[in-house]
C-alpha positions as a Markdown table, in Angstrom:
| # | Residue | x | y | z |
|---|---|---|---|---|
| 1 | Unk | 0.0 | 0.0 | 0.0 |
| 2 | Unk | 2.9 | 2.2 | 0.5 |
| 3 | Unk | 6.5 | 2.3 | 1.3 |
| 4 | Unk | 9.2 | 4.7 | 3.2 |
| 5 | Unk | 12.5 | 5.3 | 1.5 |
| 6 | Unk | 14.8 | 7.3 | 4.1 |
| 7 | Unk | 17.8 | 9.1 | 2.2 |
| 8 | Unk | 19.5 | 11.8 | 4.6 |
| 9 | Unk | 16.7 | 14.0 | 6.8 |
| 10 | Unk | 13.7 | 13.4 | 5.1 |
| 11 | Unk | 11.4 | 10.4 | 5.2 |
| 12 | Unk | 9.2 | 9.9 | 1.9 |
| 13 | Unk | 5.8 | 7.7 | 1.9 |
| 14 | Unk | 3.7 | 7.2 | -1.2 |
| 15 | Unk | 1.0 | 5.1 | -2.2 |
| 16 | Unk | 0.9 | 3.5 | -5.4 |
| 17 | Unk | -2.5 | 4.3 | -7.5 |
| 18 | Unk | -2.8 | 4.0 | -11.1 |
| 19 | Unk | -3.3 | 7.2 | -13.3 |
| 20 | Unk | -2.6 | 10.2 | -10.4 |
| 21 | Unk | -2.2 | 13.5 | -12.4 |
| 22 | Unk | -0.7 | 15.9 | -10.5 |
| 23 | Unk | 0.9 | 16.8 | -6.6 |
| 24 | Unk | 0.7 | 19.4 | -5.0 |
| 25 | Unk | 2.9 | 20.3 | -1.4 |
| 26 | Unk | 1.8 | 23.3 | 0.6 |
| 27 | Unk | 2.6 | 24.9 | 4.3 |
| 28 | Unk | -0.6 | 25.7 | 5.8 |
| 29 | Unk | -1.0 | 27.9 | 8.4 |
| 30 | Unk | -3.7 | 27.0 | 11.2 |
| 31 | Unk | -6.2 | 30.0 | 11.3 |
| 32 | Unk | -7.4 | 29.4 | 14.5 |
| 33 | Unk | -4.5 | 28.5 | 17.4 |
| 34 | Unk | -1.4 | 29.8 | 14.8 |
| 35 | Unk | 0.2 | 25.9 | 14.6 |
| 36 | Unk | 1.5 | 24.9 | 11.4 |
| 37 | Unk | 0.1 | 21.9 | 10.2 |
| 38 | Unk | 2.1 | 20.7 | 6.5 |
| 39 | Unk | -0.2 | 18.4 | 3.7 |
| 40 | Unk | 0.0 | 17.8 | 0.3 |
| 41 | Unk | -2.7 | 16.9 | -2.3 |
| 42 | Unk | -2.6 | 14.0 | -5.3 |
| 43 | Unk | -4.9 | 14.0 | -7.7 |
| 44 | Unk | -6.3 | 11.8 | -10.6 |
| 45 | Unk | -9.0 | 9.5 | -12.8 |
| 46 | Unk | -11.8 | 8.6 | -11.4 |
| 47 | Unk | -12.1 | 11.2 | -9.0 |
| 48 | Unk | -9.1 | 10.0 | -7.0 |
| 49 | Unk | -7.7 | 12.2 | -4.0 |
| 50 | Unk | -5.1 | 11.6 | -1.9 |
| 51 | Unk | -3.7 | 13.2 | 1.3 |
| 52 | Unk | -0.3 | 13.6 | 2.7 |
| 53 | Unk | 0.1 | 15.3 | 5.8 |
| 54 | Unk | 3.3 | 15.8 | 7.9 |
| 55 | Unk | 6.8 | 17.7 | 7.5 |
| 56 | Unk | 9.6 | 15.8 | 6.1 |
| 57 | Unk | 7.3 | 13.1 | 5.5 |
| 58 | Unk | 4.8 | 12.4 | 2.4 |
| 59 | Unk | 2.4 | 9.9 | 3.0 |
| 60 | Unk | -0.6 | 9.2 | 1.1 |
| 61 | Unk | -3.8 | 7.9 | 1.9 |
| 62 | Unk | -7.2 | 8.0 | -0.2 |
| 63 | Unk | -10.1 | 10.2 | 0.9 |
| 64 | Unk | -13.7 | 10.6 | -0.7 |
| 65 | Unk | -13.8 | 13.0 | -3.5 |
| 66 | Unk | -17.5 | 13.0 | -4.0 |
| 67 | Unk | -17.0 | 12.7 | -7.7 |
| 68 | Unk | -15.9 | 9.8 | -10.3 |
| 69 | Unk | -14.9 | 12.2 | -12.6 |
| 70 | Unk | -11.3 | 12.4 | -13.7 |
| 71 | Unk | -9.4 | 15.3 | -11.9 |
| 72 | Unk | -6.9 | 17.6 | -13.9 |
| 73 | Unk | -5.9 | 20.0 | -11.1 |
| 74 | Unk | -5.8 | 20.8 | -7.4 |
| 75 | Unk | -4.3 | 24.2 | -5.2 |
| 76 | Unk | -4.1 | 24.6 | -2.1 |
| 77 | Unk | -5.0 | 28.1 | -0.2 |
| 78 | Unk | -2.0 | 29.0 | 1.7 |
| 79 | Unk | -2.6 | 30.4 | 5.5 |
| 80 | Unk | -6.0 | 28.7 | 5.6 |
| 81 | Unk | -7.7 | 25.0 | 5.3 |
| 82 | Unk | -9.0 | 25.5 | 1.8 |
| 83 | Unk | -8.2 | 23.1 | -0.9 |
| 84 | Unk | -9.5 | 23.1 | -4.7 |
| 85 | Unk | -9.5 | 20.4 | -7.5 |
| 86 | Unk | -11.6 | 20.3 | -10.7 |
| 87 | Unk | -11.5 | 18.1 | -13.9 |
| 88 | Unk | -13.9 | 17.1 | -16.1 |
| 89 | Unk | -17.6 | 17.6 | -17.3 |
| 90 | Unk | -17.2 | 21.3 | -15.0 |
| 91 | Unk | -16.6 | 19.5 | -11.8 |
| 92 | Unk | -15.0 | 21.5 | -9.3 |
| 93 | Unk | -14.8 | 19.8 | -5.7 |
| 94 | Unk | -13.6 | 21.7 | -2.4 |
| 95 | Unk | -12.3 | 21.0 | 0.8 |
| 96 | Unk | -12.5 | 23.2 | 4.1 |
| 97 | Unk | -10.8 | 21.1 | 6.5 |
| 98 | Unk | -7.0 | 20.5 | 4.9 |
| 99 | Unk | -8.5 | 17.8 | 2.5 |
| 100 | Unk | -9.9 | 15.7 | 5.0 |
| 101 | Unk | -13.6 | 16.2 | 3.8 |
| 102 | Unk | -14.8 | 17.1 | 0.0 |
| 103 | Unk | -18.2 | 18.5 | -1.2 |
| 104 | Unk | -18.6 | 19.4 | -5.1 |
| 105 | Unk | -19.5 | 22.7 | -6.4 |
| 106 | Unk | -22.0 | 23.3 | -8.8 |
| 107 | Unk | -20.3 | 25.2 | -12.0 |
| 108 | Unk | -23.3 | 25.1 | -14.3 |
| 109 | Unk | -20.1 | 24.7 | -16.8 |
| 110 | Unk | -19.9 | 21.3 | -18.5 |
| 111 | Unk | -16.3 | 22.1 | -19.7 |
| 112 | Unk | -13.7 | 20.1 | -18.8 |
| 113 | Unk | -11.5 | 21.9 | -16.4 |
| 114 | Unk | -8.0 | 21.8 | -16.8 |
| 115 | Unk | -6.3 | 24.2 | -13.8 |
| 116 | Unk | -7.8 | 26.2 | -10.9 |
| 117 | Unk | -5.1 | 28.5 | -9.0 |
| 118 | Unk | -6.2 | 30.4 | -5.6 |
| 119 | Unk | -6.4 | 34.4 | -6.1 |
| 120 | Unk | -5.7 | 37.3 | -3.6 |
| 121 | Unk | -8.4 | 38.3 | -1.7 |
| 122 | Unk | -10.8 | 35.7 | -2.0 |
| 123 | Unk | -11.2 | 35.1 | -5.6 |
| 124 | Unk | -10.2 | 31.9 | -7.2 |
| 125 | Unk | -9.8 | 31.2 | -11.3 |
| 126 | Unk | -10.4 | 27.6 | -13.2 |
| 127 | Unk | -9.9 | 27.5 | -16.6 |
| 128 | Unk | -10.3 | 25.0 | -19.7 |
| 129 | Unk | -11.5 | 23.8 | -22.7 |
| 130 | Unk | -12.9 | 25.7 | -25.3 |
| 131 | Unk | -11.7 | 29.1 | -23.8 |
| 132 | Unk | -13.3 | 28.3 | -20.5 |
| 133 | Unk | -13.0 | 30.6 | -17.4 |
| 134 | Unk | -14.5 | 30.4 | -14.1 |
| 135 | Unk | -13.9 | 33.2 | -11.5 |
| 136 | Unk | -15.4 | 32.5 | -7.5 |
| 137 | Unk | -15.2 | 35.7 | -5.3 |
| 138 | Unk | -16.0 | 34.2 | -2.0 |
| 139 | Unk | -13.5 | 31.8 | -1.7 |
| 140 | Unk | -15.1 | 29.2 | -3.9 |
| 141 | Unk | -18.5 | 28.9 | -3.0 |
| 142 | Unk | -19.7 | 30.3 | -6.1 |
| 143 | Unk | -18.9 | 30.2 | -9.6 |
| 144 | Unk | -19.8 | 32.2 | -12.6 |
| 145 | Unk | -18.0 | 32.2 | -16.0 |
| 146 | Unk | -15.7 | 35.1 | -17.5 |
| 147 | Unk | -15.7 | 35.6 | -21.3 |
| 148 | Unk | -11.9 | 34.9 | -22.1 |
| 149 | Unk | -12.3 | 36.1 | -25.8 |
| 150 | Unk | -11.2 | 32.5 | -26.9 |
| 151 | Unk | -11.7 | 29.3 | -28.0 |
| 152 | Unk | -8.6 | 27.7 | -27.4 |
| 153 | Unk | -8.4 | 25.1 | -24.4 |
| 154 | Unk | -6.8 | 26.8 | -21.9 |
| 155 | Unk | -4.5 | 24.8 | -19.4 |
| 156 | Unk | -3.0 | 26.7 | -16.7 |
| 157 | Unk | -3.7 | 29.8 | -14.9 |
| 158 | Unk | -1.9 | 31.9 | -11.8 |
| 159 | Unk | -2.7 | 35.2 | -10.4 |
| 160 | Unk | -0.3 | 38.0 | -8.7 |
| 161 | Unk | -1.5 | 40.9 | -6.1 |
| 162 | Unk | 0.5 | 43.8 | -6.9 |
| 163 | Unk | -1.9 | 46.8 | -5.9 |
| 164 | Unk | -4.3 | 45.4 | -8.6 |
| 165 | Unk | -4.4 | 41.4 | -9.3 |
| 166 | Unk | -3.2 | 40.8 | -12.3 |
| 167 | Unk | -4.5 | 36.9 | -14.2 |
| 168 | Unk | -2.6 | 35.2 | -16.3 |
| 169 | Unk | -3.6 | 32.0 | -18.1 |
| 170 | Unk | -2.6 | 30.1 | -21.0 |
| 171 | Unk | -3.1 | 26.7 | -23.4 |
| 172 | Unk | -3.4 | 25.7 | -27.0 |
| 173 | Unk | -1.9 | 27.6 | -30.0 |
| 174 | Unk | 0.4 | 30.1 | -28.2 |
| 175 | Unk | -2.2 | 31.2 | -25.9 |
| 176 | Unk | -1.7 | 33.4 | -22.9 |
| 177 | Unk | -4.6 | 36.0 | -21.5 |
| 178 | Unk | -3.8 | 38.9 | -19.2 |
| 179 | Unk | -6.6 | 40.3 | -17.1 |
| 180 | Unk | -5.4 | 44.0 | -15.2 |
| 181 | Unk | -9.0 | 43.7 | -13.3 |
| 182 | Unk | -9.1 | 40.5 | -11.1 |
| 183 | Unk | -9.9 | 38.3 | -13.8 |
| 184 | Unk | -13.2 | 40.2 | -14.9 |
| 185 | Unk | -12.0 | 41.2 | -18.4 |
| 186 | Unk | -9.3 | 39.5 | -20.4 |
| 187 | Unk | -6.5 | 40.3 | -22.6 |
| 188 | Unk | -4.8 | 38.5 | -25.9 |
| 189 | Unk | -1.2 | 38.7 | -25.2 |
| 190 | Unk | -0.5 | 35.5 | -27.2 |
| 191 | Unk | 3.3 | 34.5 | -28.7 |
| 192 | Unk | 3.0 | 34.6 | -32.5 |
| 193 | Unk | 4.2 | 31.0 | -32.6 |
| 194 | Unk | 0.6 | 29.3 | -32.6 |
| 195 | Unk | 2.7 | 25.3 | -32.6 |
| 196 | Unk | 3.4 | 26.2 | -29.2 |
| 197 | Unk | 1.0 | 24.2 | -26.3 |
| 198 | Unk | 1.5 | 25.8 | -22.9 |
| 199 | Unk | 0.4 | 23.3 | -20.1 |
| 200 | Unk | 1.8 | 25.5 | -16.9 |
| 201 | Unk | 2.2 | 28.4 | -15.4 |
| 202 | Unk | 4.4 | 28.7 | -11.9 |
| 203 | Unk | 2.4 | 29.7 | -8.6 |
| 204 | Unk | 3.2 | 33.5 | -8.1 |
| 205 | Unk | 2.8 | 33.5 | -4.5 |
| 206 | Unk | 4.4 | 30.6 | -2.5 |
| 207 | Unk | 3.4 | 30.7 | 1.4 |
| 208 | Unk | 3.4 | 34.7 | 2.0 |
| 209 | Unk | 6.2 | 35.5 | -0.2 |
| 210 | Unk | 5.7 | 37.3 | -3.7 |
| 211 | Unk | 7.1 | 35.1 | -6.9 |
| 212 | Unk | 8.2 | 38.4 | -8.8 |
| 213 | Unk | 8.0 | 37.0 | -12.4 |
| 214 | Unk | 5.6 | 34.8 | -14.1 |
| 215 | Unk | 6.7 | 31.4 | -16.1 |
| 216 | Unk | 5.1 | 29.4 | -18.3 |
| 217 | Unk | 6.5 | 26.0 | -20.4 |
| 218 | Unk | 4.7 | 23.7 | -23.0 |
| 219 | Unk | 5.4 | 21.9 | -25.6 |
| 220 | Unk | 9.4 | 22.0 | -28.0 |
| 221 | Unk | 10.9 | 22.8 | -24.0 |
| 222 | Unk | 9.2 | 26.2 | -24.5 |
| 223 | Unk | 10.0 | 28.6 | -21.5 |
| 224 | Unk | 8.6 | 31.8 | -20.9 |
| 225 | Unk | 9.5 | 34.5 | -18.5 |
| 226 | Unk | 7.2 | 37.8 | -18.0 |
| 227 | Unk | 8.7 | 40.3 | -15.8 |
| 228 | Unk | 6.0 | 42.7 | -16.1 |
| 229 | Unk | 3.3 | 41.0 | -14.9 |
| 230 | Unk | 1.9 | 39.1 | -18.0 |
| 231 | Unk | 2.3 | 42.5 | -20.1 |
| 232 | Unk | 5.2 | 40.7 | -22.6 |
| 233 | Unk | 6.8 | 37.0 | -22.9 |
| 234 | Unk | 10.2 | 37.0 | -23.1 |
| 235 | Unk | 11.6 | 33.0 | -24.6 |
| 236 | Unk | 14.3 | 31.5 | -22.0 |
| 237 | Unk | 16.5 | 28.5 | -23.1 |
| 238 | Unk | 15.4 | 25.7 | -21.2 |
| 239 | Unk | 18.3 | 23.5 | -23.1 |
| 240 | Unk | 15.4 | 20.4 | -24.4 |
| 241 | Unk | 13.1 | 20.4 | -26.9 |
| 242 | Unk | 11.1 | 17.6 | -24.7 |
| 243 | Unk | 7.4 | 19.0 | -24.0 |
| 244 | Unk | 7.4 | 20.5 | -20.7 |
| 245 | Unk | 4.1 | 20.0 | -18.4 |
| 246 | Unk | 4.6 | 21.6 | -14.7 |
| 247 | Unk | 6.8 | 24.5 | -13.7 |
| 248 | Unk | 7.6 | 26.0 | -9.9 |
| 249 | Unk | 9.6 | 28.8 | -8.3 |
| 250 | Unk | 10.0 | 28.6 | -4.3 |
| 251 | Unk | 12.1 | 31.8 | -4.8 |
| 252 | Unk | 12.7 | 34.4 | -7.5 |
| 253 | Unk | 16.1 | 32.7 | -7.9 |
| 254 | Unk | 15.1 | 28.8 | -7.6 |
| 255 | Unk | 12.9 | 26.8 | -10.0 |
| 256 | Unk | 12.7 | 23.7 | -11.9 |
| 257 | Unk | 10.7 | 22.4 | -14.7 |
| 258 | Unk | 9.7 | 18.7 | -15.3 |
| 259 | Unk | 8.2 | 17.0 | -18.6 |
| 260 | Unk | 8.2 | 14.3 | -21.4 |
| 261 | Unk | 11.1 | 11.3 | -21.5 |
| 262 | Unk | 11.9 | 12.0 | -17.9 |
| 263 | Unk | 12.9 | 15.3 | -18.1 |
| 264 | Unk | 13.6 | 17.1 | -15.0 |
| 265 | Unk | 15.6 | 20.5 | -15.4 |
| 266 | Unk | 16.3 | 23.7 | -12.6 |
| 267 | Unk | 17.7 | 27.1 | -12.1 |
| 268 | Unk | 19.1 | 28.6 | -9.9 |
| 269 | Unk | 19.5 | 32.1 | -11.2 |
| 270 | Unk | 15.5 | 33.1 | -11.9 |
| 271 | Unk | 15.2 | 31.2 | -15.3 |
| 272 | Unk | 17.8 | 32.5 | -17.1 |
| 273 | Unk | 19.9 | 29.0 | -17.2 |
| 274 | Unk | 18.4 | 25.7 | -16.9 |
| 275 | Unk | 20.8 | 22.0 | -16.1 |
| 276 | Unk | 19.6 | 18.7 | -15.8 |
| 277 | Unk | 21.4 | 16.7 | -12.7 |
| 278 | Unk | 23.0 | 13.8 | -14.3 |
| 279 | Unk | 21.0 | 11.7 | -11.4 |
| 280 | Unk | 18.1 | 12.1 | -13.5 |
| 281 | Unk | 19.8 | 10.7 | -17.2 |
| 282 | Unk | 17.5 | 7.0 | -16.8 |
| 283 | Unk | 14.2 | 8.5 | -15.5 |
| 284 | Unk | 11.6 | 7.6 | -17.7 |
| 285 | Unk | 7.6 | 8.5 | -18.1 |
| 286 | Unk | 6.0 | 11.9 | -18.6 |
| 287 | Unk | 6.6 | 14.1 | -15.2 |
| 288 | Unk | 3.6 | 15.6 | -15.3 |
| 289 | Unk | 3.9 | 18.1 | -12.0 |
| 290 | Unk | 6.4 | 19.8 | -9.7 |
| 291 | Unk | 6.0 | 21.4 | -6.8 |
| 292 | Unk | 7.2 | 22.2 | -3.1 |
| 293 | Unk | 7.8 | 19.6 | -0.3 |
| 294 | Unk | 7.1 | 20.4 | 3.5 |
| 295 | Unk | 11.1 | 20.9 | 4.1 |
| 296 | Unk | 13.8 | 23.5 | 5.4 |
| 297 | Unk | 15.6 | 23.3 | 2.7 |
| 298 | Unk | 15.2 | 23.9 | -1.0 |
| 299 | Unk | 13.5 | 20.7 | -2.4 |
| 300 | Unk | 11.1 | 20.2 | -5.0 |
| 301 | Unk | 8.9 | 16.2 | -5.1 |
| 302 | Unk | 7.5 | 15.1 | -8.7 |
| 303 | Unk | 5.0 | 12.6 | -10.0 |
| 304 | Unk | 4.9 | 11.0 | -13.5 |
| 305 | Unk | 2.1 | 9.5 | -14.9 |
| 306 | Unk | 4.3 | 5.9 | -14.4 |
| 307 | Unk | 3.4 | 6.5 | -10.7 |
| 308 | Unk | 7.2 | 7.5 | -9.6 |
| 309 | Unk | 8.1 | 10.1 | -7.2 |
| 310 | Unk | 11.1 | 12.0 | -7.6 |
| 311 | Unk | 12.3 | 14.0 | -4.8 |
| 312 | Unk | 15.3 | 16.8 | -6.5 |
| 313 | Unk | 17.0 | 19.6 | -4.5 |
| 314 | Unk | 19.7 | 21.8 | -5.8 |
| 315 | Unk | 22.0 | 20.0 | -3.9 |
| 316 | Unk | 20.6 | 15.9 | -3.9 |
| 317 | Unk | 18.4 | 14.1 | -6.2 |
| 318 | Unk | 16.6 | 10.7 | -4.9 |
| 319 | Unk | 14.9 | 9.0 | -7.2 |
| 320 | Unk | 12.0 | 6.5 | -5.4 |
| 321 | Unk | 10.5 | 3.3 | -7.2 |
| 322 | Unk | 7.0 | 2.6 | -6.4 |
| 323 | Unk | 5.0 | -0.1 | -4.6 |
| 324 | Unk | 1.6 | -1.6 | -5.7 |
| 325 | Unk | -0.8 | -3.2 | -3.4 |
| 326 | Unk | -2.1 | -5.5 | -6.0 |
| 327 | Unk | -4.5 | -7.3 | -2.8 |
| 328 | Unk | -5.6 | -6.6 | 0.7 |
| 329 | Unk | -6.9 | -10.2 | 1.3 |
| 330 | Unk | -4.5 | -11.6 | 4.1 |
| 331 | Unk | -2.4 | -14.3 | 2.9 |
| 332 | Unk | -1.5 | -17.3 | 5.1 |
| 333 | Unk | 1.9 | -17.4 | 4.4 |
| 334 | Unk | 5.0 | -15.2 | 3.9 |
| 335 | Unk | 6.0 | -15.3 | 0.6 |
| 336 | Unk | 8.9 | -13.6 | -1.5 |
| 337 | Unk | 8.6 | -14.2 | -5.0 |
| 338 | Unk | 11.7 | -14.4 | -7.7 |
| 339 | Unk | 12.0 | -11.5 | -9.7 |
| 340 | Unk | 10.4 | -11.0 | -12.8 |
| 341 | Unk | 11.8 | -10.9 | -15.3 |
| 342 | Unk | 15.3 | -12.6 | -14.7 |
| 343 | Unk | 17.5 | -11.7 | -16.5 |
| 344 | Unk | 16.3 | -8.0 | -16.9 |
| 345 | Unk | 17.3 | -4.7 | -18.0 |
| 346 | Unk | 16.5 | -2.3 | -16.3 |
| 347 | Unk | 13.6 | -2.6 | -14.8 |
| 348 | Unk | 12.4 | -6.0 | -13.3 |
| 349 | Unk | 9.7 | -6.7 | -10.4 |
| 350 | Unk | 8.5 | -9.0 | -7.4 |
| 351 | Unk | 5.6 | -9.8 | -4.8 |
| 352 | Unk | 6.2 | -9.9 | -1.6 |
| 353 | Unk | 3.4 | -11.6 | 0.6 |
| 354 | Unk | 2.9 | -10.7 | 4.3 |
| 355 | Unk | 0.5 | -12.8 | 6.6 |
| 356 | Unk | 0.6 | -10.3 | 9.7 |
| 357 | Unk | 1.2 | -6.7 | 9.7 |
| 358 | Unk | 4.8 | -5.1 | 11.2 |
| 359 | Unk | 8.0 | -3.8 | 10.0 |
| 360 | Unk | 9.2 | -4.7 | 6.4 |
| 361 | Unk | 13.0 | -4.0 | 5.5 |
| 362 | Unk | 13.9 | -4.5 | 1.4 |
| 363 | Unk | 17.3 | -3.7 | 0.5 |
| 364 | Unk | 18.7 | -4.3 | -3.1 |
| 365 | Unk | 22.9 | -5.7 | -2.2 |
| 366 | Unk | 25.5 | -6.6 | -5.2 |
| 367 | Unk | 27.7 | -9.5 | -5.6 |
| 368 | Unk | 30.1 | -8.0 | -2.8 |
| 369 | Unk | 27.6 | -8.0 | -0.6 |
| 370 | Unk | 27.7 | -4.3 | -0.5 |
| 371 | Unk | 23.7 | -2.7 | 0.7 |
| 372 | Unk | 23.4 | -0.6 | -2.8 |
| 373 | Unk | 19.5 | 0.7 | -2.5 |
| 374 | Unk | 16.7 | 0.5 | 0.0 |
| 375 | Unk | 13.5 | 0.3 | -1.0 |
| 376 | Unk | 11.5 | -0.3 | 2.0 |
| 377 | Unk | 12.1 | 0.8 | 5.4 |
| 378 | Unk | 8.6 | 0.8 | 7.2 |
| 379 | Unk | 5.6 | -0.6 | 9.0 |
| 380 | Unk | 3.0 | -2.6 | 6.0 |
| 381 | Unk | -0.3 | -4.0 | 6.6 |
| 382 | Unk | -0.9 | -7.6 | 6.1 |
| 383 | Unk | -1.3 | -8.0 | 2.6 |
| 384 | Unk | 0.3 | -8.6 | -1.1 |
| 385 | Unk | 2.5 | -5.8 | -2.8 |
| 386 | Unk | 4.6 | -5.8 | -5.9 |
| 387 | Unk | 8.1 | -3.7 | -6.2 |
| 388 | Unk | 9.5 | -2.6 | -9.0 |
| 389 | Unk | 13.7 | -1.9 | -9.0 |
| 390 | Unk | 14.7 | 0.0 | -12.1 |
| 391 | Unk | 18.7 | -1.1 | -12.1 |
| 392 | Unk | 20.1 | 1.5 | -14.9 |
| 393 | Unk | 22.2 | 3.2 | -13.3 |
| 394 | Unk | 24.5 | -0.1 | -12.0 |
| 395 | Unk | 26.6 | -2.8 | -14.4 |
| 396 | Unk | 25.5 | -5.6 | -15.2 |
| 397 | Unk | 25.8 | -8.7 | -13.0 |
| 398 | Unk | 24.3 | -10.6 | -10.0 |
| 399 | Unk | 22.5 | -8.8 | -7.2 |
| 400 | Unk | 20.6 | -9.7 | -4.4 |
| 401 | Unk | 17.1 | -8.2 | -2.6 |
| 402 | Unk | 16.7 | -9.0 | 1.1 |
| 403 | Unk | 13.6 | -8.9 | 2.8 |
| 404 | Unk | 13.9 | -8.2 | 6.6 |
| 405 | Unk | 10.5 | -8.7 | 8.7 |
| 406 | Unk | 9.7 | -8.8 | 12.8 |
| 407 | Unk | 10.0 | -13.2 | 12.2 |
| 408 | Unk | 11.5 | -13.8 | 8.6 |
| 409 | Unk | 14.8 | -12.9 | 7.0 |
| 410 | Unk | 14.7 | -14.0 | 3.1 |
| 411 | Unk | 17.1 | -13.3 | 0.3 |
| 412 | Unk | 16.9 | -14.1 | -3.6 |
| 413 | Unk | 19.3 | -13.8 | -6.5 |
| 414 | Unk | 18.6 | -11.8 | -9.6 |
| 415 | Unk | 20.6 | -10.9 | -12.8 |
| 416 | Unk | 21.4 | -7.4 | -14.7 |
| 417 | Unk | 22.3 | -7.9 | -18.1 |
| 418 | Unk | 23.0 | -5.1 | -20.3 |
């Protein structure tokens, strides 16, 4: 169900569901008694939501959406218990109580929803196909939809208070609209290039400081930096022409930008360079989001479509393999099965069966003997999970994975070939 990989400070959790979209990390402040309580947000089809909560720790579990349609988006309000996600056929669903509860919202849009992004002073935007804009100005409880003067499916919005809030959102064709007015009138301030897809647009306001610029990617590595508050685009090099899907500042300095074929670049000088840490060179699948993690120091987490999490700081990159629960049913043995397949390269897999609950070590060693990954570290319900070890970055030859429980110790043989 899910699995704890501890590399240096930090302890990360995740549990494996198919299809999740997107992840979103957040600070939230406690309105009432001033405590800090830290929770992240996954989204995906079927109306899936899950909830993360802790610092230095990301742990999902599933919670009731109140919807089975699939979900494209989620924010979270910073300094307050709100959360937002909306996807599909107009739906828009809400949380008041840090994700813990969800009610949906009526829209009276049957659009599908592509991104929704909190707004200063209590107004929130959604946006999607078909030129689709919905503003709420009490905090969500209402909808009612803005003309955007387009057609175009639109696929990311943000918002900055500077004196006036200015709106900035963006999608097919080139697309970006500027609103001066708190989103109630729109303008076209488009690139020329219409073979250009934008699918993000970085958060301007992280926690209660001020992102000064606005970035958007999409599609041929397209990065765009606005300075003036969506006024004019200027084209950044972001060193790959792989589509780019999620983008995110935690400073004015610090950013990264994940996408198609694994890519995961950052900056560290406000967009103006991009690198890719060579840690990252055998990630595979689309990384479809980036944001903050709950941590002192400046870290960014990741999730693909392939269900991977990737955890990248400027200064260490952890790359975590997933866990499936592929049954709940109690089994009435312990059971490690061999690897499959065997001989593989890179990636290979194997079930490992627990009749009682308790703490579950997995370690990957190589022909020395030598501990090389660890893949679990944690307490697992009774039940049967499949682990996937992607082995690309080692040589080819024999290794070992060792299971470590409260009553069994078991260890199988496996072989790398390249």
């Amino acid at each position: 169900m899910s699995f704890t990989l501890e590399r240096g400070c930090s302890d990360v959790i995740v549990t494996a569901f198919e299809n999740i979209a997107i992840l979103i990390m957040w600070a939230t402040s406690n309105e009432i008694d001033g405590t800090v309580e830290d929770y992240g947000i996954a989204i995906g089809d079927n109306g899936v939501i899950l909830v993360s909560r802790g610092r230095d720790t990301i742990n999902f579990q599933p919670v009731n959406s109140g919807t089975t349609q699939d979900l494209k988006s989620a924010d979270i309000r910073s300094g307050g218990f709100s959360a937002f996600a909306v996807g599909n056929n107009g739906t828009i669903v809400r949380s008041t109580n840090r994700g813990v509860n969800w009610i949906v919202i009526p829209t009276g849009s049957t659009a599908n929803l592509n991104a929704v992004r909190f707004g200063f002073g209590g107004n929130h935007f959604a946006v999607g196909d078909n030129g689709t804009i919905l503003k709420s100005s009490n905090l969500g409880q209402n909808w009612s939809a803005i003309s955007s003067t387009t057609t175009r499916n639109l696929k990311a919005v943000s918002s900055h208070a500077n004196s006036i809030e200015f709106v900035v959102a963006a999608g097919d064709k080139g697309t970006i609209l500027r609103s001066t007015n708190f989103g109630l009138n729109w303008i076209n301030v488009s690139i020329a290039d219409t073979s250009v897809n934008f699918y993000s647009i970085n958060p301007a306001s992280v926690g209660l400081s001020q992102i000064t610029s606005f970035y958007i990617c999409g599609s041929q590595g397209r990065i765009y930096k606005s300075t003036n508050f969506g006024s004019t685009w200027i084209l950044k090099n972001s060193g790959t022409t792989n589509t780019l899907r999620s983008i995110y500042f935690s400073t004015d300095d610090s950013g990264a930008v994940t996408g198609d074929n694994g890519t995961v670049r950052l900056t560290t000088n406000g967009g103006e360079t991009w690198f890719a840490d060579p840690y990252f060179n055998n990630v595979t699948g689309n990384v479809t989001s980036i944001s903050r993690m709950p941590r002192s120091t400046k870290t960014f987490t990741a999730l693909s479509n392939n269900n991977t999490l990737l955890v990248a700081s400027e200064d260490s990159v952890t790359v975590i393999i997933g866990i499936q629960t592929i049954s709940t049913e109690i089994p009435k043995t312990f059971s490690l099965s061999q690897n499959y397949p065997n001989p593989f390269n890179p990636n290979t897999s194997f079930d490992l069966q627990l009749s009682k609950s308790g703490f579950v070590k997995l370690e990957i060693f190589d022909i020395t003997g030598k501990a090389v990954e660890t893949l679990i570290s944690q307490e697992l319900k009774a039940g049967t999970y499949r682990i996937d070890w992607n082995g690309s970055k080692y040589s080819s030859g024999v290794y070992f994975y060792k299971v470590i429980t409260n009553e069994i110790v078991e260890t199988k043989k496996m072989v790398l070939v390249k």
